[in-house]
Rosetta silent file (secondary structure, phi, psi, omega in degrees, C-alpha in Angstrom):
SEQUENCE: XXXXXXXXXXXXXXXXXXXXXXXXXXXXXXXXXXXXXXXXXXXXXXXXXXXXXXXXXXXXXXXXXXXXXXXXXXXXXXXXXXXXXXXXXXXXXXXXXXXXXXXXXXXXXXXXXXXXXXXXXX
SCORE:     score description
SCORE:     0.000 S_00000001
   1 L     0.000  107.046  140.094   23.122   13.455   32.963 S_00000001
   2 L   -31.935  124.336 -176.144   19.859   14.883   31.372 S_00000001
   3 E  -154.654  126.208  149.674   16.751   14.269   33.065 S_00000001
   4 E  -105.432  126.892 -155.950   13.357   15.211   32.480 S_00000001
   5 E  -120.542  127.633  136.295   11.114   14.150   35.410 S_00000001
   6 E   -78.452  135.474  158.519    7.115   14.367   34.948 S_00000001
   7 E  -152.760  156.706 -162.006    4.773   13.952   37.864 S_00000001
   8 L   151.252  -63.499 -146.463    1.367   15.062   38.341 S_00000001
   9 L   -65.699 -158.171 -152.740   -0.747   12.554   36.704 S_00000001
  10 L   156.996  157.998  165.001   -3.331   10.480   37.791 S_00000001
  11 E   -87.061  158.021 -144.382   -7.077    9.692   37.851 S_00000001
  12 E  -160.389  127.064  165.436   -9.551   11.910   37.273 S_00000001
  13 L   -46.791 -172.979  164.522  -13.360   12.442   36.421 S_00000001
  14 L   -88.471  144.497  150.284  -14.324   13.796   33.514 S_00000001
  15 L   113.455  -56.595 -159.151  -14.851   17.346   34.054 S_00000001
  16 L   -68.569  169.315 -173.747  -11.785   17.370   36.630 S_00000001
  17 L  -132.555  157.338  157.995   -8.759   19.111   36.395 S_00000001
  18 E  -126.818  177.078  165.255   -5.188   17.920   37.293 S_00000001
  19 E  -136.709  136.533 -155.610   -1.490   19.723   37.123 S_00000001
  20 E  -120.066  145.229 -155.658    1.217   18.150   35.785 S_00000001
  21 E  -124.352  135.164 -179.530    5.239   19.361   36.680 S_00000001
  22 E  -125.526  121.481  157.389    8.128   18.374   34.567 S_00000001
  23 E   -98.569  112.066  167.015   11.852   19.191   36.824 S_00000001
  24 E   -96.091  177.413  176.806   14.836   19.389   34.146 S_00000001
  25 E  -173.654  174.418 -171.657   18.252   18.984   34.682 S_00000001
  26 L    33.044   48.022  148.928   21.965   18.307   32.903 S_00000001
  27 L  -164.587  172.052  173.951   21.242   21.107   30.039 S_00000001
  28 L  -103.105  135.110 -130.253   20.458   24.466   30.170 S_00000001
  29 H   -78.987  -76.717 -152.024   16.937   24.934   30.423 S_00000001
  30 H   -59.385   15.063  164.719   16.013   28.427   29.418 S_00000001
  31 H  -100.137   -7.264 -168.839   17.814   27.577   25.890 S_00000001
  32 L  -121.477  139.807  164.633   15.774   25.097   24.660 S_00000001
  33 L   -96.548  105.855  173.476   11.770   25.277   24.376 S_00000001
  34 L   -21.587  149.778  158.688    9.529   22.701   26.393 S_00000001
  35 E  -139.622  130.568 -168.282    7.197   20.646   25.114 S_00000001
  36 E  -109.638  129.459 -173.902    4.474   18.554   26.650 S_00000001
  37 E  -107.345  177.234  158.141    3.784   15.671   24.325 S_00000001
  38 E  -170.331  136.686  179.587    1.284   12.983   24.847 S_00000001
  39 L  -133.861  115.559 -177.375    0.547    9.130   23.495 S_00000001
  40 L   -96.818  168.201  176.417   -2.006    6.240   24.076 S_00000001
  41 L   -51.006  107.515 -173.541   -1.694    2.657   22.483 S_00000001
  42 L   114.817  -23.212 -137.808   -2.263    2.431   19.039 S_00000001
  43 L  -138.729  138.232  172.810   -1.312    6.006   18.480 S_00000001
  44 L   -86.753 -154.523 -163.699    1.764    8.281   17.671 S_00000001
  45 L  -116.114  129.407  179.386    2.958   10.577   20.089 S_00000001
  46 E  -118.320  168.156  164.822    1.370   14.223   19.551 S_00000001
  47 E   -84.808  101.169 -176.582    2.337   17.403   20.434 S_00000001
  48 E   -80.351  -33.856  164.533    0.077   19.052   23.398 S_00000001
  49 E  -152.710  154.521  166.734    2.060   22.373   23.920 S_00000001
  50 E  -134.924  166.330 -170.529    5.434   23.860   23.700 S_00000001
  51 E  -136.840  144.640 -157.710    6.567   26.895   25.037 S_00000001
  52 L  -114.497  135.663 -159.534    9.298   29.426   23.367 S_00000001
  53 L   -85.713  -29.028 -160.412   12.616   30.550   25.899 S_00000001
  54 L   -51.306  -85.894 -143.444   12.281   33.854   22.958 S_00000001
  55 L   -90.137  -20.843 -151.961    8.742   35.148   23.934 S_00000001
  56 L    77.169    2.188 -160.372    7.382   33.305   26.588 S_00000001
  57 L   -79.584  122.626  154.668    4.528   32.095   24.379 S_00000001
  58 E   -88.771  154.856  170.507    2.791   28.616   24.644 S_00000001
  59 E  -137.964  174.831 -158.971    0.936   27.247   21.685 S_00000001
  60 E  -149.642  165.196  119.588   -1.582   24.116   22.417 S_00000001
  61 L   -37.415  125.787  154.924   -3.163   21.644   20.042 S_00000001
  62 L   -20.848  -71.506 -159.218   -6.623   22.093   18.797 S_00000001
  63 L   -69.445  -33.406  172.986   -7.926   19.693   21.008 S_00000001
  64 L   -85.298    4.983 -159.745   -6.428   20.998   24.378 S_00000001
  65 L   -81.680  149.265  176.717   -6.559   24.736   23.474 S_00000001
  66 L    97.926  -25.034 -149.046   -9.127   26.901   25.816 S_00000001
  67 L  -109.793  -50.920  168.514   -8.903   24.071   28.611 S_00000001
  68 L   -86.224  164.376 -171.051   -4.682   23.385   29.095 S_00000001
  69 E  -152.727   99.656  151.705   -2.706   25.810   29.916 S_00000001
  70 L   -79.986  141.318  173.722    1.013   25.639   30.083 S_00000001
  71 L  -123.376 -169.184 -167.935    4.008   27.909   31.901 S_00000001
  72 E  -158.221  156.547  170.320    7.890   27.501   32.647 S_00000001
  73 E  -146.416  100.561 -159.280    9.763   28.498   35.457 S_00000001
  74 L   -88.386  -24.524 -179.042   13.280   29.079   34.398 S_00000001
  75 L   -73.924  -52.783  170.161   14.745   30.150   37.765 S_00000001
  76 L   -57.078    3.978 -160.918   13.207   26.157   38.627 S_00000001
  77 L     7.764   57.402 -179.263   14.138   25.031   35.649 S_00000001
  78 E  -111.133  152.586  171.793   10.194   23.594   35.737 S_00000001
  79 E  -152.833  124.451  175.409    7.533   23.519   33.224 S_00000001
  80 E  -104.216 -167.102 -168.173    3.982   22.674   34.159 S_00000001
  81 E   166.463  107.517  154.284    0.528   21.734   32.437 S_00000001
  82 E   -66.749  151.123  145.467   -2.831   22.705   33.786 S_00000001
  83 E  -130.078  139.570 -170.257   -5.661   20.702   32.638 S_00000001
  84 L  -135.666  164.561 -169.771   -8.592   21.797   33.235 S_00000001
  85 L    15.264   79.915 -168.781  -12.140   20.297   32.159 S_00000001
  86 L   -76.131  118.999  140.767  -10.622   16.933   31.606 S_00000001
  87 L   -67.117  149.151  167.157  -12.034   14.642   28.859 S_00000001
  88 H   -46.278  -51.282  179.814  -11.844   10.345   28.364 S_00000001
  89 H   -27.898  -58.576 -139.541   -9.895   11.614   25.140 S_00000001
  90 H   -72.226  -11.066  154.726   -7.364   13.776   27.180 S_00000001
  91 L   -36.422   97.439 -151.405   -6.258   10.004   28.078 S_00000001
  92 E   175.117  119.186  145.219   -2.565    9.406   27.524 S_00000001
  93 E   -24.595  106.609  162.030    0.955    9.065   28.691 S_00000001
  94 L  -116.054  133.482  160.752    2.338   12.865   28.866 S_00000001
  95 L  -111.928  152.612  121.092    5.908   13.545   28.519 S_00000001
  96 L   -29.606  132.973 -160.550    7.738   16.234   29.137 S_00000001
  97 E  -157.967  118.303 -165.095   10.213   17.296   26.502 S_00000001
  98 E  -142.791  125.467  -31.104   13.101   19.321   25.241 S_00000001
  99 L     5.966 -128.145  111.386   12.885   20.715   22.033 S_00000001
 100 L   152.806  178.325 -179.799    9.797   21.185   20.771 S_00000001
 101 L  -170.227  164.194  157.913    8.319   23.919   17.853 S_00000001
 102 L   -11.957  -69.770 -170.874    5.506   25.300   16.318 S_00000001
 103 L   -84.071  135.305  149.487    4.549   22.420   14.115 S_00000001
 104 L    -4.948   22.694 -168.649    2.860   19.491   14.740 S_00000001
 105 L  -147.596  150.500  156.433    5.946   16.866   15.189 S_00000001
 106 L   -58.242  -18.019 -151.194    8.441   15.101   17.290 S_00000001
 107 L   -77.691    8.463 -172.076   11.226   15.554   14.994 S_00000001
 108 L  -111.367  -28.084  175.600   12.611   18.786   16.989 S_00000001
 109 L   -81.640  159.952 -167.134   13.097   16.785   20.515 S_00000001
 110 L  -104.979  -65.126  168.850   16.373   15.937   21.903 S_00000001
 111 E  -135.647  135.799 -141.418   15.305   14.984   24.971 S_00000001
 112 E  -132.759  165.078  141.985   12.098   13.311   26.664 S_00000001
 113 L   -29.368  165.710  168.096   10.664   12.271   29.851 S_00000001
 114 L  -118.340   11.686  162.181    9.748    8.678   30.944 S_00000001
 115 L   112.436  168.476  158.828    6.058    9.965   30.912 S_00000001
 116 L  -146.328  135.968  156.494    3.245   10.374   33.888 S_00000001
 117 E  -103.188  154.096  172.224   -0.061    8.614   32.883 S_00000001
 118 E  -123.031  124.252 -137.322   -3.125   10.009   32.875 S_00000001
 119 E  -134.326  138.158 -159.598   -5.790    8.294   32.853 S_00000001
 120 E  -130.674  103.994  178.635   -9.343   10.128   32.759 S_00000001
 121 L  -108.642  172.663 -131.102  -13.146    8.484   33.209 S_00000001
 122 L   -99.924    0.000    0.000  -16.199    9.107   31.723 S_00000001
């Protein structure tokens, strides 16, 4: 069975930082590239980072870039997300995700997470 597990989140100041851990399982990890997604109410589900099994590379979102900072652990089949100097924005369900790509969309995952919220005040 495929399972992507998030845990991490939580409340948080503004300002504050948390780290958030996704444990895969039933595929093989290092073939596919993570993605940490995230969605509030009202909203579609964006893309915050993904990470490439090729290069090792993360790419972020605008809005997270300088401040999150994702890695993989392949032996651990794990993928994290730092956040660091947490904004009210940075508010949001994050999943955990396998696919993921370059561009801006959902349309590349296979398989998702059931989410950790994060919930961040001002």
């Amino acid at each position: 069975e495929v399972q992507l597990v998030e845990s991490g989140g939580g409340l948080v100041q503004a300002g504050g930082s948390l780290r958030l851990s996704c444990t895969a399982s039933g595929f093989t990890f290092d073939r596919y590239a993570i993605g940490w997604f995230r969605q509030v109410p009202g909203k579609e589900r964006e893309r915050v980072a993904c990470i490439f099994n090729d290069d090792g590379k993360p790419v972020y979102s605008t809005s997270v870039k300088g401040r999150f900072t994702m890695s993989s652990d392949n032996a651990k089949n794990m993928a994290y997300l730092q956040m660091n100097s947490l904004k009210p924005e940075d508010t949001a369900v994050y999943y955990c995700a396998a696919d993921c790509s370059y561009y801006h969309t959902t349309g590349y995952v296979e398989f998702w997470g059931r989410g950790t919220s994060v919930s961040v005040s001002s």
